[in-house]
C-alpha positions, -999 to 999 in steps of 0.1 A, spaced: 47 647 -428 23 644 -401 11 608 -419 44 594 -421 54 597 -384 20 582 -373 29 551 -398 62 550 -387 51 546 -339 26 523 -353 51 497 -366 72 504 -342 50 497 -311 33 463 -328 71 447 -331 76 454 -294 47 434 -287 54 408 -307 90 408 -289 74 404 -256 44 379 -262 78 356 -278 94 355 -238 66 356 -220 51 322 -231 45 299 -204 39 258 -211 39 223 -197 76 200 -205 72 176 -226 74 152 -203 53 148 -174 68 127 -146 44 96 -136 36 95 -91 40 60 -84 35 44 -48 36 14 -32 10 4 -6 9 -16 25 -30 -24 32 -19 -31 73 3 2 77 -16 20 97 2 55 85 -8 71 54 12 60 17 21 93 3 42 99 -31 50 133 -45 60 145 -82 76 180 -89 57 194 -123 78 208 -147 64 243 -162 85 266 -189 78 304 -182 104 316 -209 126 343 -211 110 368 -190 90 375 -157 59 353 -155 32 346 -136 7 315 -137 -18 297 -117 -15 260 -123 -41 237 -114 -51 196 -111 -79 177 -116 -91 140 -116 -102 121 -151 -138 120 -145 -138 139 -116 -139 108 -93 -108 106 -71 -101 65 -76 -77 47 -92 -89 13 -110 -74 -22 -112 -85 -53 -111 -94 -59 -77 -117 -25 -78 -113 12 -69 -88 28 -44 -94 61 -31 -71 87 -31 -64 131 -25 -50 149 -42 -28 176 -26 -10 210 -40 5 237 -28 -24 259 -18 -61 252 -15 -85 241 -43 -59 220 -60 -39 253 -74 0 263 -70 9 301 -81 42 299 -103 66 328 -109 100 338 -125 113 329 -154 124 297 -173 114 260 -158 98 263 -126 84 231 -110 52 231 -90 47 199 -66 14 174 -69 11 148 -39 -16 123 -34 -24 113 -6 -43 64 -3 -53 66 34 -85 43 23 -86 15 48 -102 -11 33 -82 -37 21 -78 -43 -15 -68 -73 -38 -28 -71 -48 -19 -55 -79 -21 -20 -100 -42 6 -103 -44 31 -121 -51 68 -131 -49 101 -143 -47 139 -134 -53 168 -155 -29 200 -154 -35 231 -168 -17 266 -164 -41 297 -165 -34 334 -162 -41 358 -136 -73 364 -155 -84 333 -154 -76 325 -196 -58 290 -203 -27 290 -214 -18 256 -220 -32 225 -209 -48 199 -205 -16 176 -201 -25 146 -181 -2 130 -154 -4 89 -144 -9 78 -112 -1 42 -103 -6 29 -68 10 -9 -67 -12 -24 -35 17 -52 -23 2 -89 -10 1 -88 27 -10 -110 59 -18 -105 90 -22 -138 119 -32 -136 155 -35 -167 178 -64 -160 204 -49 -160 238 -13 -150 230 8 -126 245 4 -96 224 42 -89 231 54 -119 221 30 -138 200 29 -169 220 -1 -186 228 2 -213 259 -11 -246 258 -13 -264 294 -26 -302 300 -20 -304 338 -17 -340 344 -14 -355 310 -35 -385 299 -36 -403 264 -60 -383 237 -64 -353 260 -66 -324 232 -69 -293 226 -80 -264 205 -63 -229 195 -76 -202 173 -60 -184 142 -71 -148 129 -57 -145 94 -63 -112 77 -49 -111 43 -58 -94 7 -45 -129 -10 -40 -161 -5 -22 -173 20 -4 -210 31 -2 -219 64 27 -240 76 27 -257 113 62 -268 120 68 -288 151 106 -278 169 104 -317 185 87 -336 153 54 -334 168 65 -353 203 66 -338 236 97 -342 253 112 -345 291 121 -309 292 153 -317 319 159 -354 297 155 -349 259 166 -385 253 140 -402 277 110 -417 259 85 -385 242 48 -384 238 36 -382 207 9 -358 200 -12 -354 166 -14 -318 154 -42 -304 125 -54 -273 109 -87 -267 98 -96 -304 103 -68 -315 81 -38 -337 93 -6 -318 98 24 -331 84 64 -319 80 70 -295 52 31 -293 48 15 -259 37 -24 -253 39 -35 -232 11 -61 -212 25 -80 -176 14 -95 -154 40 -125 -130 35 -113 -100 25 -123 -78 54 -102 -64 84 -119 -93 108 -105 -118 81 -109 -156 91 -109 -179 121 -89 -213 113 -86 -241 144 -56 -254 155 -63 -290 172 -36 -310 196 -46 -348 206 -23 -360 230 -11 -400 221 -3 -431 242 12 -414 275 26 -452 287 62 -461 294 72 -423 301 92 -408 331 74 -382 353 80 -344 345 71 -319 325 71 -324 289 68 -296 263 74 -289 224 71 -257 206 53 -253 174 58 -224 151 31 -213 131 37 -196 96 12 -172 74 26 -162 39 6 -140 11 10 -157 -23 
């Protein structure tokens, strides 16, 4: 009698456990979501994107510790203009978010590009390795891997030396004009690309009686970089890729200054930088 009784709490106490193991099963979706940002190489705040990773607990009260990694180890993302750094960032310390409840929980994963050098446009890629582990440190599922894509956008940046850092003008005075009096400006481009460089003359490249615009103009000649400006032109040009960038002239040579009316003459020229 005594034997069957014993045989009988035996069975009986392995089905509960098989009962419980069955809703207490924690695992990644199926589907991991991919963090994906865009960056601005001159914005001077930090380019931050954030994903909410999706975890199953089942049926019953769990609790996990889930935790991220680089591939590799190395905290850079690849493309082909290099390797951007990034952080990684979780909900506690050491890259670890404690999850509890029961069914799908989410845990969130941020990174973090604050590297300030400026890269080539394009992608770059790479990866992040989850894994869920008990409160005893045993894995429970995992590694799943995550993509991180970081699309650095072509940017550029122009100064002229001398202009008002309000406004972005730059003045140009000849006093008492006389023929082929000229002049010379300066123009910091910073860019991570090419970049084409217009010149685009308000007046058609004449300077005109500011109180008599249909009195006889001056006619000036205007160049960048040594080379001949002309309407509609565009200088194809590609800066070093640093933050100083490159220093590009911008020359004005005053023509024939005969059969003109005293005054003051003027003309405005508008000065373009695009990325390509």
């Amino acid at each position: 009698m005594t034997h069957r009784i014993l045989y009988a709490f035996v069975s009986l106490a392995l089905t509960s456990g098989a009962a419980f193991a069955d809703e207490c099963a924690p695992a990644f979706s199926n589907v991991m979501p991919t963090l994906e940002v865009s960056v601005d190489p001159f914005n001077p705040r930090q380019t931050v994107a954030q994903a909410m990773i999706p975890v199953s607990l089942g049926e019953t009260q769990c609790e996990v510790l889930i935790q991220f990694e680089s591939v590799g180890g190395r905290r850079v993302l690849r493309g082909s203009g290099g390797e951007l750094e990034y952080r990684l960032i979780a909900r506690e310390r050491g890259l670890a978010d404690r999850l509890s409840g029961q069914g799908t929980v989410q845990s969130p994963l941020r990174i973090t590009i604050d590297d300030l050098r400026l890269m080539p446009p394009g992608q770059y890629d790479g990866e992040v390795e989850a894994r869920l582990f008990s409160g005893a440190g045993e894995l429970l599922d995992g590694p799943v891997l995550i993509q991180i894509r970081a699309n650095v956008l072509p940017r550029a940046q122009a100064n002229l030396a001398g202009a008002n850092a309000r406004t972005s003008y730059a003045h140009v005075d000849f006093g008492t004009l006389q023929s082929g009096e000229r002049a010379r400006l300066m123009l910091q481009v910073r860019s991570n690309t090419q970049v084409t460089v217009q010149l685009t003359s308000q007046n058609g490249s004449e300077l005109r009686l500011a109180d008599a615009p249909g009195a006889p103009a001056i006619p000036y000649e205007l160049a960048f970089d040594g080379e001949a400006n002309a309407a509609g032109q565009g200088f194809l040009r590609s800066p070093r890729l640093s933050q100083a960038g490159e220093y590009y002239p911008i020359e004005i040579v005053v023509g024939p200054v005969t059969g003109v009316f005293a005054g003051r003459y003027n003309d405005i020229v508008t000065v373009t930088v695009t990325p390509n």
